[in-house]
N, C-alpha and C positions, 0 to 999 in steps of 0.2 A: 279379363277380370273374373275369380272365382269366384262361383255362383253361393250367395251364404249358405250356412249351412240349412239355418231352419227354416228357408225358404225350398230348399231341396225336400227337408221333413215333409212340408205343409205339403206339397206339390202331390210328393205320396200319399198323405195319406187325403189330402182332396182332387183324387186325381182327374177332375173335370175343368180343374183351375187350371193345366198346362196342356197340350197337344203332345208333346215331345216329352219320352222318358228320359228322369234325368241319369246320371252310374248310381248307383248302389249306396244306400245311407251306410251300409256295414266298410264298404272299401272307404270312405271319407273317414270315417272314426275310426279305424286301423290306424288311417295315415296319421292323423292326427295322435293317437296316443303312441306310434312308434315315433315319432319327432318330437315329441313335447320332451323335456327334461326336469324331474320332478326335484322338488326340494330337499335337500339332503336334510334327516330328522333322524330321533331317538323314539323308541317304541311303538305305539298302537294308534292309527291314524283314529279320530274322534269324531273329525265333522271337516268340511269342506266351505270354504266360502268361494262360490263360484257367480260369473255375468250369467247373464239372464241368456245369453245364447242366440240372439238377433241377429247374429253377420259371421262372415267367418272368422274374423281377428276377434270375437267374444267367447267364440267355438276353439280357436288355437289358446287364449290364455287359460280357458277353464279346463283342456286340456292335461295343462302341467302340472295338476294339481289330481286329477284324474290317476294321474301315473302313477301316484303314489301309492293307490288303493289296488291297483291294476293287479290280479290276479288272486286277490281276497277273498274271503267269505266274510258275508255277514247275514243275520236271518231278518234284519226288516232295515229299510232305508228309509228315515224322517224326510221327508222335502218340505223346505219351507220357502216361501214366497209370499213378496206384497202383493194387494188386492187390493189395486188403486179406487176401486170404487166401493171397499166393502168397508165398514165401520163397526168397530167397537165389539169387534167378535174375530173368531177363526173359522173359516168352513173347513170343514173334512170332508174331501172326497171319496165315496166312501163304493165306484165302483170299480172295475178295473178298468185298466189304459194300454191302449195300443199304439206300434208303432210298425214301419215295415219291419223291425228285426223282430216284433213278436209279442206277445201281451204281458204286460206288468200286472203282476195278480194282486190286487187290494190286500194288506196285512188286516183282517178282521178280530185277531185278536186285540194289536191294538183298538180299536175301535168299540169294540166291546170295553176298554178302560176309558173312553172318554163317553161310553153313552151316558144322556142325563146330563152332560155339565153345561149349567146355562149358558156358558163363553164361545159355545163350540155350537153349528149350526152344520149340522148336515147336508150332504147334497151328491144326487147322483150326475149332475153335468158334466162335464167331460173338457170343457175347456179347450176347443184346439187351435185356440187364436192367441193360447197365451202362452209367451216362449219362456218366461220364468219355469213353467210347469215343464212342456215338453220338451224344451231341448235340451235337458238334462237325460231323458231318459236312456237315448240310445249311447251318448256317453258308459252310461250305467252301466247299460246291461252288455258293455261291450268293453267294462272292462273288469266289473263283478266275476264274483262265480255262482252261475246258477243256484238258485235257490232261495234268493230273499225274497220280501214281500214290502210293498211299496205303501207309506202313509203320508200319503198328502195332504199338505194343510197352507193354505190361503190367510195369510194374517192382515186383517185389517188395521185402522187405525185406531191404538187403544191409548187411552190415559195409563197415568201410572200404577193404578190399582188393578184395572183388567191387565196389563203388561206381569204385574206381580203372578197375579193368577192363571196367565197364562204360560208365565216359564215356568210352575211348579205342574201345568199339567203335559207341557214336554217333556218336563223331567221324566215323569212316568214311563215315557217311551224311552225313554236313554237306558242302556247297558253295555258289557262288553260287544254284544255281537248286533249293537246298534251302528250306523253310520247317519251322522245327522248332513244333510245338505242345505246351504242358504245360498239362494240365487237370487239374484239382482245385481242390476248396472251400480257404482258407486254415484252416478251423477250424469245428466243429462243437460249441457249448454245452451241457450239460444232464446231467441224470440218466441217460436213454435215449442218449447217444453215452460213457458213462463220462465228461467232463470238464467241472469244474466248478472250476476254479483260483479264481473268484469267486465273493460270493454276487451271489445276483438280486433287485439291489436296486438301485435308482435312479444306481448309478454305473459300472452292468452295462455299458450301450453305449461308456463314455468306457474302462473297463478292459481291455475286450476290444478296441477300438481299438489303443489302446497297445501291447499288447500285437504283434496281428495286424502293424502296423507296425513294430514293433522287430526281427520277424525279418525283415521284406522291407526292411530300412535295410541288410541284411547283402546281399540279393540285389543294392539298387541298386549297391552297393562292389563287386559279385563278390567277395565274400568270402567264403568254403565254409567256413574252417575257422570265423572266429565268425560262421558260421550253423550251424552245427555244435554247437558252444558252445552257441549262445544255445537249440537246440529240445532240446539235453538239460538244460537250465538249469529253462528253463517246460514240461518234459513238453510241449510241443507238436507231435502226431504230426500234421502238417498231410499233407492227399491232394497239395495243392500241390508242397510243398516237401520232398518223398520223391522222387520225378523230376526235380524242377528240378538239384541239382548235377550229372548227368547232362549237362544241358545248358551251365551254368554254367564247367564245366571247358575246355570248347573254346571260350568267346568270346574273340575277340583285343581284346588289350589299350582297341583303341580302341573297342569297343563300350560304346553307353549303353541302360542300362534303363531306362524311360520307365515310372511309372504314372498309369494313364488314371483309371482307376475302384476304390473301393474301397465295400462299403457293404455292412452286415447285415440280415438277412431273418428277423423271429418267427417262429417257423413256429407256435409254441404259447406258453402261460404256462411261463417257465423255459426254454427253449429256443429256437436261433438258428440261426447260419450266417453264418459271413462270405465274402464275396467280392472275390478284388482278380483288375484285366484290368491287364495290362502289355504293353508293346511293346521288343524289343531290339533296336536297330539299328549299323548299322555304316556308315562314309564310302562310300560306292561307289567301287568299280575305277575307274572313270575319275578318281578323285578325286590317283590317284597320277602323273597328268599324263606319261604315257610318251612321250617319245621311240620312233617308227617309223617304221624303211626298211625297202627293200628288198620284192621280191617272190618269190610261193615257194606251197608249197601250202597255208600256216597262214592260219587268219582272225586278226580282230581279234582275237578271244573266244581264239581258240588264242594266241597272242603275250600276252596278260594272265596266264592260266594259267599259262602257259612261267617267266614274269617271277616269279607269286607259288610256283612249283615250287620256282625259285630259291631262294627267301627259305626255305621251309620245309629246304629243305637244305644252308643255311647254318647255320641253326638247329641240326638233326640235328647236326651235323661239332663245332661248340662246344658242343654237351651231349652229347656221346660216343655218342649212339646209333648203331645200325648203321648205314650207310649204303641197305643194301636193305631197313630195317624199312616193312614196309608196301605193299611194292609189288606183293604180288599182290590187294590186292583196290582198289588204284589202278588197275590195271590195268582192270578193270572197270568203270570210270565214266570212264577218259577216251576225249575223242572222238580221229576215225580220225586227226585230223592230226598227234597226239602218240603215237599207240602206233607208226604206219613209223618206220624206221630211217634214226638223221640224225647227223650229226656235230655238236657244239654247241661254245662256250666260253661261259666264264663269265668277266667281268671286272669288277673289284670296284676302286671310288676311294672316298676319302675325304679330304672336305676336296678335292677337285679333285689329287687324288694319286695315284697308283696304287696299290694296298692285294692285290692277288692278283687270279691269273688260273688257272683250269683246264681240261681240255676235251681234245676230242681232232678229228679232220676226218673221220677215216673212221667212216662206222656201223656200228657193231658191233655197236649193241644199239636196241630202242626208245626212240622222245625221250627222253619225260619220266624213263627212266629213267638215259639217259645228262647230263640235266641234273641228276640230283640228282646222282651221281657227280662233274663236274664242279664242283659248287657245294661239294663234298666236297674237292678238290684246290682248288680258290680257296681257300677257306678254311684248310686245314690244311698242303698240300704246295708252295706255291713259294717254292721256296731262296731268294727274296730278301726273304722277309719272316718276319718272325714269328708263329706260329698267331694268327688270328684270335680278340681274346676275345669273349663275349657282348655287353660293356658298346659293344662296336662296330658291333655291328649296326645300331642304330639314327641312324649318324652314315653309311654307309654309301650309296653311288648301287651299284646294280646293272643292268648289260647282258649281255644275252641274247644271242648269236649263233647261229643257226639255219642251217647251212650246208646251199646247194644242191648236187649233185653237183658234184665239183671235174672241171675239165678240165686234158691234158697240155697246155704250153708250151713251145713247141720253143724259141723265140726269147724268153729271158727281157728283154730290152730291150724287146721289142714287145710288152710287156703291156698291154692294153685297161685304161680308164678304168673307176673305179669295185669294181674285182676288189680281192680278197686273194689277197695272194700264199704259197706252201708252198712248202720247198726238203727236198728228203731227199737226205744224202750218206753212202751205207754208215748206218752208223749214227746217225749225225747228221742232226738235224732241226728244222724252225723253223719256227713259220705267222705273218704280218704280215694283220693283221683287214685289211678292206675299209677301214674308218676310219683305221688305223693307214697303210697302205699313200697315202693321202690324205695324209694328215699330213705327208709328207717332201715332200708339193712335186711336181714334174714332172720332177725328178732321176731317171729312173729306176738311173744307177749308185751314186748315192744310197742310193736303197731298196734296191736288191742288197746292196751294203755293210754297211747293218744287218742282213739276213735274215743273209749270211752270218755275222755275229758272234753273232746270236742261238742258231744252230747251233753254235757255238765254231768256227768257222773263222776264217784269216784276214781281213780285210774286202775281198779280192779273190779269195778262193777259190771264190767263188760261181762264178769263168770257167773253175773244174774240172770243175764240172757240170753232169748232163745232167736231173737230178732235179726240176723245178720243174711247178707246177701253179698252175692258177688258182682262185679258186670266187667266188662272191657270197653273199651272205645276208640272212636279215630279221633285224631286229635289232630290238630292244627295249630303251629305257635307261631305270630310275627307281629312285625312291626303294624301298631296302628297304621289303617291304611286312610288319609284325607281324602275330601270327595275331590 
C-alpha cells in the first residue's frame, strides 16, 4: 500500500519521526503530475480548488488539476485554507516555508497591502502539522515556474460581514499573474469527525455523493448566497468551502468553474473523506482583441492593464463608490509604467456612438490613478450625455489615451501629421485626440474650427490665439472588459 504522500513530506521534513529514508518527495510529484489528466478549458487558469493533501488518493485528485498550471508562470500564489480552530479573522503567514524540494519565499509585497487591517492577524508559525498548508507546496513548485512568491493565509470562522471583508481584501491580491489556491477536503464522515447526516449503510457512497455535489452545483453558478443556503441547510462545515467564497466573490462574471476530479477515500469501517479538484478559469486578455497605436514608455502588458483600469472605474462611478477607493494598495502591485505621471482620456462609444469622454493632458497625478478619475468623468460628468447606467457597461467600446509630453505650436496650421491637437484661451479650453484630429481630413482650418468651438469660441477665434500644443499617444481601444 502507497505510503501517503504527506506523510512522506512530514517524514522529511521531521526526519526524527522515521528511521528509514523514504524516495524522493520530487520523483512522487513528477509521477503524479505525468499521470494526472487535466481538464480540458478555454484561457487563463485563475485559482484551483484542491483536497487538503492527507493520503495519496487526495494527492492523485489534486494533481489533475495541478496539470493544468504545469509549466506556467505566475508571480505570487494565494493559498487559502481553513483554521479549524482560528475564529473571526485570517492569519497571514508571513515567513517563509520549506520543504525537501526547497524554500517557498514569503510574497512581502503582498503583505505590505494587508498591514494594518484589523481582519488579518499576523504570524511568523510555520505550521507543519497542517496538510491544507503544506502539501500543496511541493505540488507547486514542481509544477510552477520558478519565480513566484507564496501568501498564505488561514481563514477562520467569520460571519457574513468579516466574510464580506475579507473577499474584498483577497481581492487586492488577485491579478493576471496571480494564482489563487483553496485547499480543503469537501467533507469528512463518521463518528470521530462529529458528522453522520447518513447511516453507513449500502447507500453511504451514492448519499454522500449527492450530497458533496449539491453544494459544489452552487460553486459551479458562483452563487455564494445559495451555497450559503444550501451548507446551513445540510450542516455541512466543509474545509473546502469555508475559504472558497473568499475567493468566489472576485471572479468576473465570465469566469467558468470546471470540475476535474471528485471521489471518496475509506479510511476505516464507518468513516470517509471526500474529495473534489476544480479548475476556475477565465478568456485571456488578448481575448478582448484591442486596438493599439502609438509609441511611448507603456508595454503591451501596460496598455491591457490601462484598458481593464478603465473598465473597473467605470464600474466604481455607476455604483457610487469612491472614486480613490483602493488606491493605495494599487499602488503597490503596479508596475513603473503606470505609477509616472501622464495625462490620459477616456473615451466611451456605444453602438458606434459617442457615449462620454473624460481626462485631462497635463499630469498631475500617477497613471493609473488618473485613469480611474477619468473613467470617473466619462462616465458620470459630460454635459452632453446622461450618467452612465450599469446595464451600459456591457454594450460599451472603451479607449484609452495615454498622452506623451505635449509640445508648444507656434504655427497652428503647420501641425505635424498624426498629433492631437490642445488650444487653451484664458480660460477656455479643448483637446482634439490624435484620432479625432485625423478624422477632419487635411483641412487643417477645418480642424482649428472645431477645436475652437469645442473651447466655445467662435469657429474662427482660434486666429486669436496664441495657446495651442501638440502631443501623440498610445492608445488602446476595446471592448469593456467585466471583472
Amino acid at each position: 500500500m502507497p505510503r501517503p504522500l504527506f506523510a512522506l513530506l512530514l517524514v522529511l521534513l521531521l526526519p526524527a519521526a522515521a528511521s528509514a529514508a523514504p524516495p524522493p518527495l520530487s520523483d512522487q510529484v513528477d509521477t503524479l503530475l505525468a499521470t494526472a489528466h487535466a481538464p480540458p478549458f478555454e484561457g487563463d487558469p485563475l485559482a484551483l480548488l484542491v483536497p487538503s493533501g492527507g493520503s495519496q488518493e487526495a494527492a492523485s485528485s489534486a494533481a489533475t488539476v495541478y496539470k493544468a498550471v504545469e509549466g506556467r508562470r505566475y508571480q505570487r500564489v494565494v493559498l487559502l485554507c481553513a483554521a479549524p480552530t482560528l475564529h473571526s479573522r485570517l492569519e497571514l503567514l508571513t515567513t517563509d516555508l520549506t520543504t525537501p524540494l526547497g524554500r517557498v519565499a514569503f510574497d512581502s509585497t503582498a503583505g505590505e497591502r494587508l498591514r494594518g487591517e484589523p481582519l488579518v492577524r499576523r504570524s511568523r508559525q510555520t505550521y507543519p502539522q497542517l496538510p491544507a498548508l503544506y502539501a500543496q507546496l511541493p505540488l507547486l513548485q514542481r509544477a510552477l515556474q520558478p519565480g513566484w512568491r507564496l501568501v498564505p493565509l488561514l481563514v477562520g470562522q467569520l460571519d457574513p460581514r468579516d466574510q464580506a471583508e475579507a473577499a474584498r481584501l483577497i481581492g487586492r491580491l488577485m491579478g493576471a499573474d496571480t494564482l489563487v489556491v483553496v485547499s480543503g477536503d469537501v467533507d469528512a464522515y463518521g463518528r470521530r469527525f462529529g458528522y453522520t447526516p447518513f447511516a453507513a449503510d449500502a447507500q453511504l457512497e451514492t448519499n454522500l455523493r449527492d450530497l458533496d455535489l449539491g453544494a459544489y452545483s452552487y460553486v459551479e453558478r458562483m452563487d455564494l448566497s445559495g451555497l450559503h443556503d444550501y451548507l446551513q441547510r445540510t450542516r455541512l462545515d466543509s474545509p473546502l468551502f469555508r475559504p472558497l467564497p473568499l475567493l468566489l466573490a472576485n471572479l468576473p462574471s465570465s469566469a467558468q468553474v470546471l470540475r476535474n476530479d471528485y471521489r471518496q477515500e475509506v479510511l476505516d469501517e464507518g468513516h470517509r473523506r471526500s474529495y473534489l479538484s476544480a479548475l476556475v478559469s477565465a478568456p485571456p486578455r488578448e481575448a478582448i482583441s484591442p486596438t493599439l497605436e502609438g509609441e511611448g514608455a507603456l508595454s503591451y502588458s501596460d496598455l491591457l492593464l490601462a484598458h481593464e483600469l478603465a473598465s473597473r472605474g467605470l464600474e466604481a462611478a455607476v455604483l457610487h463608490q469612491l472614486p480613490n477607493e483602493g488606491l493605495e494598495f494599487l499602488a503597490h502591485g503596479m508596475p513603473e509604467g503606470l505609477m509616472r505621471p501622464a495625462g490620459v482620456f477616456i473615451t466611451l462609444s456605444k453602438h458606434g456612438q459617442p457615449r462620454g469622454q473624460g481626462g485631462a493632458l497635463a499630469a498631475t497625478r500617477p497613471l493609473y490613478a488618473a485613469i480611474l478619475e477619468a473613467a470617473r468623468e466619462a462616465a458620470l460628468r459630460d454635459r452632453r450625455f446622461y450618467p452612465l447606467s450599469e446595464e451600459e457597461l456591457a454594450q460599451l467600446e472603451v479607449e484609452v489615451n495615454v498622452v506623451n509630453a505635449p509640445q508648444p505650436l507656434a504655427d497652428p496650421l503647420a501641425y505635424p501629421e498624426g498629433v492631437g491637437l490642445a488650444l487653451e484661451h484664458y480660460a477656455r479650453h479643448a483637446v482634439l485626440l490624435p484620432s479625432e484630429v485625423a478624422a477632419q481630413g487635411l483641412d487643417p482650418e477645418r480642424t482649428l474650427s472645431r477645436l475652437a468651438t469645442e473651447a466655445g469660441l467662435r469657429s474662427d477665434g482660434w486666429r486669436e490665439s496664441n495657446g495651442f500644443q501638440t502631443f501623440t499617444t498610445q492608445r488602446i481601444r476595446a471592448p469593456y472588459l467585466p471583472r
